[in-house]
C-alpha positions in Angstrom: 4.4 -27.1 -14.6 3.3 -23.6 -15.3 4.8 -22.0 -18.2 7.1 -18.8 -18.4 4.7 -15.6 -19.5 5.0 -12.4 -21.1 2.5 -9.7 -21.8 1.5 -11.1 -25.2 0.2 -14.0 -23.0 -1.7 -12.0 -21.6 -2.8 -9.8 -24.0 -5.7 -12.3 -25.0 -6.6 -13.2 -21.4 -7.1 -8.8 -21.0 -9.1 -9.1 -24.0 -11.4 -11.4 -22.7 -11.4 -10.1 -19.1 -12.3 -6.4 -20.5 -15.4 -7.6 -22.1 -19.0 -8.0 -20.8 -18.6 -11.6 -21.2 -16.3 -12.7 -18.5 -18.6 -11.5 -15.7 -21.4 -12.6 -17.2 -22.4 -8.8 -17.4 -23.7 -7.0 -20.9 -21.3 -4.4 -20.1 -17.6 -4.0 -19.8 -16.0 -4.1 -16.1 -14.3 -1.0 -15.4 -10.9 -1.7 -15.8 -7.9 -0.1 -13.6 -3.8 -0.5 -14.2 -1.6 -0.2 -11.3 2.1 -1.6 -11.9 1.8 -4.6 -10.9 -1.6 -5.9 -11.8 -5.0 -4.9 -13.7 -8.2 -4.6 -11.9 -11.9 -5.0 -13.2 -14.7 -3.8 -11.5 -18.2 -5.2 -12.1 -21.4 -4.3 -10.2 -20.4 -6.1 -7.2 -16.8 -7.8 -7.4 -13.2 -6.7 -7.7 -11.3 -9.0 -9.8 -7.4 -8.9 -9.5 -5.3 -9.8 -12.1 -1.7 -9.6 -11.5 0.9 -8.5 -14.5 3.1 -11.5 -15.8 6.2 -9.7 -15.3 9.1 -9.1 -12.9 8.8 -6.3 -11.0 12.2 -5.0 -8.5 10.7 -6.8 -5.7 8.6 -9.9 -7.1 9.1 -11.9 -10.1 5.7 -12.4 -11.6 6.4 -13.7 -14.8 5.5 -17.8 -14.4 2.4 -18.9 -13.5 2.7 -20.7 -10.8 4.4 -17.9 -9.2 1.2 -15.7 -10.3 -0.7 -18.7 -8.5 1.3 -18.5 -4.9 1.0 -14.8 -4.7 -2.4 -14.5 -5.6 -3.0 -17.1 -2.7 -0.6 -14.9 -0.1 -2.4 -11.8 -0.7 -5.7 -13.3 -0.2 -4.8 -15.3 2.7 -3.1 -12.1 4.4 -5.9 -9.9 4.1 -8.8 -11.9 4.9 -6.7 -11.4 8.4 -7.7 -8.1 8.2 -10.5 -7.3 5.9 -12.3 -10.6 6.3 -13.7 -13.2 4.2 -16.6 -11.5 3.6 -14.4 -8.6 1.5 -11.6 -11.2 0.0 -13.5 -14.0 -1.5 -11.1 -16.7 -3.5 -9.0 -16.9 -5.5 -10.0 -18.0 -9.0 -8.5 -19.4 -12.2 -8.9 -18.1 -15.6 -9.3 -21.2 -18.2 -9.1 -22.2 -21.4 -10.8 -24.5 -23.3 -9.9 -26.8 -26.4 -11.2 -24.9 -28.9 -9.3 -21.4 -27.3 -12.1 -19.9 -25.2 -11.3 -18.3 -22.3 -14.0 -18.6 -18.7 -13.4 -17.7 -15.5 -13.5 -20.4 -13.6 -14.2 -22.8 -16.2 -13.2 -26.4 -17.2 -10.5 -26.2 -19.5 -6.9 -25.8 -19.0 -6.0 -22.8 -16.2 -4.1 -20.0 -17.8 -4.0 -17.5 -15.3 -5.2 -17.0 -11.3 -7.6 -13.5 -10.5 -7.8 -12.6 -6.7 -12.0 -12.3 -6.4 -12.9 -9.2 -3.9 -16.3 -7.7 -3.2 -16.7 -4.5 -4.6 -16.7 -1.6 -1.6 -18.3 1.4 -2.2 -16.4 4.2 -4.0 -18.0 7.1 -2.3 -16.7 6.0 1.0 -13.0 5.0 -0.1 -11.0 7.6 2.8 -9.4 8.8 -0.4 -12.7 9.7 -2.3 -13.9 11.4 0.8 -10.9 13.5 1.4 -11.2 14.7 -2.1 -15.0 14.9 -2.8 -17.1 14.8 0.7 -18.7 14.4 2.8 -16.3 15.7 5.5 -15.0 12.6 7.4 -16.1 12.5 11.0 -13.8 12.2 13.8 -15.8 9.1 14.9 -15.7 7.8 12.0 -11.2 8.0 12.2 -12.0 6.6 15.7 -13.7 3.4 14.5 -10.5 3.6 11.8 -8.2 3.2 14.6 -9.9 0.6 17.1 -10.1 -2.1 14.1 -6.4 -1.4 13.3 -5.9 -1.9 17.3 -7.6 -4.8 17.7 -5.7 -6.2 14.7 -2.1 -4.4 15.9 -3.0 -6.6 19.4 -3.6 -9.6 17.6 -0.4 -9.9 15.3 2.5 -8.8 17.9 6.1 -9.1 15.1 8.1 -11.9 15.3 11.0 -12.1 18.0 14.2 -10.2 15.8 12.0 -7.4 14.0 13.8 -4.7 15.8 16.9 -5.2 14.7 15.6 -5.5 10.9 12.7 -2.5 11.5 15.8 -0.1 12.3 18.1 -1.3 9.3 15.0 -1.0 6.9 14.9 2.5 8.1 18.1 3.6 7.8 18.9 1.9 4.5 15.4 3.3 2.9 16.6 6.8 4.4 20.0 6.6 2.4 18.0 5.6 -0.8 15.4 8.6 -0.3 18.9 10.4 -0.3 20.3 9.1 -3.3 17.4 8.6 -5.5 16.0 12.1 -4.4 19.3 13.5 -5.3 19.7 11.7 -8.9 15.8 13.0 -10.0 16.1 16.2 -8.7 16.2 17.8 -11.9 12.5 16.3 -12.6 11.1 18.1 -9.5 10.6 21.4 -10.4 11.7 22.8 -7.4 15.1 23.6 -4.8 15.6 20.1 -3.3 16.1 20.9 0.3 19.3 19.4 0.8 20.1 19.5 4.7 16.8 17.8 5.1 17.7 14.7 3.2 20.8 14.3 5.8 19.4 15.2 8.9 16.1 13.0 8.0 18.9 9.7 7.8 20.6 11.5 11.0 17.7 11.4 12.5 16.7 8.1 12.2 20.2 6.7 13.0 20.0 8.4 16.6 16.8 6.5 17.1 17.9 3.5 16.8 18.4 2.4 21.1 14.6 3.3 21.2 13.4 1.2 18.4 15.0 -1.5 20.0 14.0 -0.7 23.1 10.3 -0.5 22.0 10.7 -3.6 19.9 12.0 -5.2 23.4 9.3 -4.1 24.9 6.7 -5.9 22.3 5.4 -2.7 20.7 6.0 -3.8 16.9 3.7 -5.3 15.1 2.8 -7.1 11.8 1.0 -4.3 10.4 -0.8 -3.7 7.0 2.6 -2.2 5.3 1.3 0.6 3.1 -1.5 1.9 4.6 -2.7 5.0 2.9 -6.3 7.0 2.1 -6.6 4.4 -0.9 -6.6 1.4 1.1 -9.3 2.5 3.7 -13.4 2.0 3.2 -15.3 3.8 5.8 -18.5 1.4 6.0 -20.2 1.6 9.5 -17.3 -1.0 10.6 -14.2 0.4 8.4 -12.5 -1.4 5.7 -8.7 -1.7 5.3 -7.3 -3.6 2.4 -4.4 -4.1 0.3 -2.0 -5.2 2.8 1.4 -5.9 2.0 2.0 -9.8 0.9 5.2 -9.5 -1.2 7.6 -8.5 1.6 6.8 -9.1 5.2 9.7 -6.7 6.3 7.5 -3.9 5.2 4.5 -4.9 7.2 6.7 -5.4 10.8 6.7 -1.6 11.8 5.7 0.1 14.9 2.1 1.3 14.8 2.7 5.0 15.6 5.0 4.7 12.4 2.0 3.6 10.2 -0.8 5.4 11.8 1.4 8.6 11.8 2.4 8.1 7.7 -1.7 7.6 6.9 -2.7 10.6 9.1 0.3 12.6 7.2 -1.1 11.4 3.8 -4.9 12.8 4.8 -2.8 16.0 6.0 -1.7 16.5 2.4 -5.8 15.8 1.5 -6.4 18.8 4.2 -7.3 17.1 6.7 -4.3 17.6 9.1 -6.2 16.7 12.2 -6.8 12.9 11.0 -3.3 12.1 12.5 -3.1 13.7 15.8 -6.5 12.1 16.7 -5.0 8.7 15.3 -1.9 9.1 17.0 -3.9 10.4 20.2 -6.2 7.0 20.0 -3.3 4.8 20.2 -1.9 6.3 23.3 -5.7 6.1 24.6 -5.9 2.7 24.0 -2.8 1.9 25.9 -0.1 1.6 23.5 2.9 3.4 24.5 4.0 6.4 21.9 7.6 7.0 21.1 9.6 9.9 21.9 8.9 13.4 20.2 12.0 12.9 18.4 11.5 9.0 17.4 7.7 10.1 16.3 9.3 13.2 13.8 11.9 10.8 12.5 9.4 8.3 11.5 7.5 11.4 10.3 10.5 12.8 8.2 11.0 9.1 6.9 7.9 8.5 5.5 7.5 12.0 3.7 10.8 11.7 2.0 9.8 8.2 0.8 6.6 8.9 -0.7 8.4 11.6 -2.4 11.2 9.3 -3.8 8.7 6.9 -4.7 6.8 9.6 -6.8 9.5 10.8 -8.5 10.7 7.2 -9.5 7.5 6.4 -11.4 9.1 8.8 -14.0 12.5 6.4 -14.2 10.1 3.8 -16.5 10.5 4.2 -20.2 6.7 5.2 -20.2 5.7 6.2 -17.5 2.0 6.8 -16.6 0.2 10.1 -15.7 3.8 11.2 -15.5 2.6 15.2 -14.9 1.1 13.5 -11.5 4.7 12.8 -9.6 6.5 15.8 -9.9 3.7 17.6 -7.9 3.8 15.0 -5.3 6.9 14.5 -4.6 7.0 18.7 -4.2 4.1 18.4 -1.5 5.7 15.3 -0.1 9.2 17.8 0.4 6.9 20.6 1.5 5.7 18.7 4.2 8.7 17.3 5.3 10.1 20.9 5.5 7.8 21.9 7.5 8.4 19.1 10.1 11.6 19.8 9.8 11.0 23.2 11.3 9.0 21.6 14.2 
């Protein structure tokens, strides 16, 4: 039975793993910290470690768990990005006399989620921030893979009624957490917005439903952002959700609409019009003008409440980094609000 963990567990394991000789390589990986895992990047592979610790929506700290959700990520977005992106799932071992391998013969210690390495320059992010423009048919080859996949994974019979409560409960926690950081922002926190954005969503309710009815959910990515898309010649999206399927059950004008808002705030404010118009092109019904700015208004306000939280941690990272979002986050939510 796996053991319980803490971060001087792992702290020899990241030694290893940071050096040349885990990949075989005579350099270090590039290494990467996100808050829940660390990633190292060799010439051609990803490797995912995740953090032995309990996060507010996972417990990570026993192995075994480690093990299960290492599995469940990789099993969830082969569905989207393929096998040929998310390659296994590997154990770190140890042998008798202490040494670490990945993949080796000795005792496992720890799980790492293998990935082939994508291309940086083309990350939607990367482009966005450094060139070359992105092409419009380059967003429309974007949207027909997340159609065909939206087509093939319809949500579950039930998602509507938990779809609207997730809205409206995140909508009152944008409100309150907003509300208790708002000295961190730097800025007027624009009040009325924060009720009208809940308001909103809370009116909307009969036509989620009725589009839920209807079979227009879907089991969806769950955070899909600039990050989390590779524009090869036949587009790359990765790092879906696997922690929470609630988050992934959404409607795809929802999801489409928050990644083309997120390229808005890169400059590129035309990204989501043309996604939202390719969905309606391709037959999916849109929602209402008012539905489609509540989802809008929704997602800005939680991107901004999520920024703003990094800086609850003791020590937090890049914390000169969330203040400025969460102030374009609001910015672009009041301008919606104005629509």
């Amino acid at each position: 039975m796996a053991v319980d963990a803490s971060p001087k567990d792992q702290a020899g394991i990241l030694d290893f793993l940071s050096s040349g000789r885990a990949f075989g390589d005579s350099a270090p990986p590039e290494r990467i910290e996100t808050n829940g895992a660390f990633v190292f990047l060799t010439a051609d592979r990803a490797w995912k470690l995740k953090k032995a610790k309990q996060l507010p929506w996972l417990d990570l700290r026993r192995r075994e768990a480690r093990e299960r959700w290492c599995r469940e990520e990789l099993r969830l977005n082969r569905e989207l990005a393929g096998t040929e992106v998310y390659l296994g799932v590997t154990p770190v071992t140890q042998d008798r006399d202490g040494e670490f391998a990945v993949g080796g013969e000795g005792r496992i210690v720890d799980w790492l989620i293998e990935m082939r390495r994508l291309p940086a320059a083309q990350m939607l992010e990367n482009r966005l921030d450094d060139g070359p423009h992105v092409r419009p048919e380059e967003i429309d080859a974007l949207c027909d893979r997340m159609i065909a996949f939206y087509r093939a994974h319809p949500a579950p019979e039930g998602t509507g009624d938990v779809y609207a409560a997730r809205l409206r409960h995140e909508s009152r926690l944008n409100a309150s957490n907003l509300r208790e950081m708002r000295e961190w922002l730097g800025a007027p926190l624009p009040e009325p917005l924060l009720d009208e954005a809940l308001a909103e969503i809370e009116a909307r309710r009969p036509e989620i439903l009725e589009r839920a009815a209807r079979g227009l959910l879907v089991d969806g990515h769950g955070d899909l952002r600039p990050e989390h898309v590779c524009l090869l010649a036949s587009p790359v999206v990765f790092d879906r959700v696997e922690f929470d399927p609630d988050l992934r059950r959404l409607d795809p004008y929802d999801e489409m609409g928050a990644l083309g808002l997120e390229c808005a705030r890169g400059g590129a404010g035309w990204i989501r019009e043309q996604l939202l118009d390719r969905l309606e092109a391709a037959g999916i019904a849109p929602p209402g003008s008012a539905l489609q700015r509540a989802y809008a208004l929704y997602r800005c306000l939680t991107r901004a409440r999520l920024a703003l939280d990094h800086l609850r941690v003791p020590k937090p990272r890049t914390p000169a980094k969330w203040p400025a979002v969460a102030r374009a986050c609001l910015a672009q939510a009041e301008r919606l609000g104005r629509g």
